[in-house]
C-alpha positions in Angstrom: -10.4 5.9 1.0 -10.3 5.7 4.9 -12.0 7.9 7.1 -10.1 9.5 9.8 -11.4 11.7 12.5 -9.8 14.5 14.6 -11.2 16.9 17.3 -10.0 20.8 16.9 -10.5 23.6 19.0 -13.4 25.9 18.4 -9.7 28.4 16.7 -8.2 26.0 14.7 -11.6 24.6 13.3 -12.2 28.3 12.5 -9.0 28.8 10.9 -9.5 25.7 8.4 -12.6 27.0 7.5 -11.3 30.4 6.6 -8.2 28.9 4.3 -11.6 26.7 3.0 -12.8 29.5 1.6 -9.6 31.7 0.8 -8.6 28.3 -1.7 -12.3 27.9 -2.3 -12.4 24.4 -1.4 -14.4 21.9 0.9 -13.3 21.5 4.1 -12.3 17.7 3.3 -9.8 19.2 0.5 -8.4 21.3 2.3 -7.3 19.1 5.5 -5.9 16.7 2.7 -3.7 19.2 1.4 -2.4 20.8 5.2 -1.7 16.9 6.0 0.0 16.4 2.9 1.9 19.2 2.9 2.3 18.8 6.6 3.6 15.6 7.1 6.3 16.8 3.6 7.6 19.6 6.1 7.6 17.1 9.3 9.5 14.1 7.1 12.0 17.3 5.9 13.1 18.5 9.4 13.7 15.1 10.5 15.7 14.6 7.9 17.7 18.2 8.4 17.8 17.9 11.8 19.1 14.2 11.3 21.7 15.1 8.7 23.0 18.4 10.7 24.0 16.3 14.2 25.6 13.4 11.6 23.0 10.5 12.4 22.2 9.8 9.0 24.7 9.8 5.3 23.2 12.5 2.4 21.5 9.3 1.6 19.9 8.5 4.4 19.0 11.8 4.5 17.5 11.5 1.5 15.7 8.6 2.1 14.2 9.9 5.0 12.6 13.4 3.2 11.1 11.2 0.3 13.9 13.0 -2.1 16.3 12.0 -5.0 19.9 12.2 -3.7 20.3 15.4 -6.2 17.0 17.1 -4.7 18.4 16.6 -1.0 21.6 18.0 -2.2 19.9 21.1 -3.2 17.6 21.0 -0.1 21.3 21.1 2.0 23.0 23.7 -0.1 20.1 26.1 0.2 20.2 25.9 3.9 24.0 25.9 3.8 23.6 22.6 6.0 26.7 21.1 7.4 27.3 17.4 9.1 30.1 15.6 11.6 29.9 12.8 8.3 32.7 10.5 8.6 34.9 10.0 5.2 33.4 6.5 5.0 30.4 7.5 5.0 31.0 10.2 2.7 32.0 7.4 0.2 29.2 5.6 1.0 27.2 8.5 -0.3 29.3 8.9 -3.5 28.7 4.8 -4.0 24.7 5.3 -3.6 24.6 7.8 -6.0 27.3 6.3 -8.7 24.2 3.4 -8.7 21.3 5.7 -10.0 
């Protein structure tokens, strides 16, 4: 596994080391776990944010969250998300997930 180093202010090392503790875990754990979760969040706003101005298909959306087609649709109807999709690539979408 690689090693990867980061300098935190005095706060946020202080922080990590109190949710450390609240999940009793090492430090190492626990900065695993934010970055995991983390960069999950990050790739999902792209993709929302991406979806909502009509750059990218349900698909593409998809893609770009790390989701099946069917969890992205949930992801979008929970955040009543709408998109300036053209038809085509509406059908494009439908074609995509016809193939799974």
């Amino acid at each position: 596994m690689p090693t990867i180093s980061a300098r935190l202010p005095s706060e946020e090392k202080a922080e990590l080391d109190d949710v450390a503790e609240l999940l009793s875990e090492d430090r190492s754990t626990t900065i695993r776990k934010a970055l995991r979760e983390g960069l999950e969040t990050l790739r999902l706003r792209v993709a929302v944010e991406q979806y909502q101005s009509g750059d990218v298909s349900a698909a593409e959306a998809a893609q770009l969250a790390d989701l099946s087609i069917a969890e992205w649709l949930d992801v979008a109807r929970e955040r009543n998300l709408t998109t300036q999709l053209e038809l085509s690539d509406l059908e494009l979408d439908a074609d995509t997930a016809a193939e799974l």
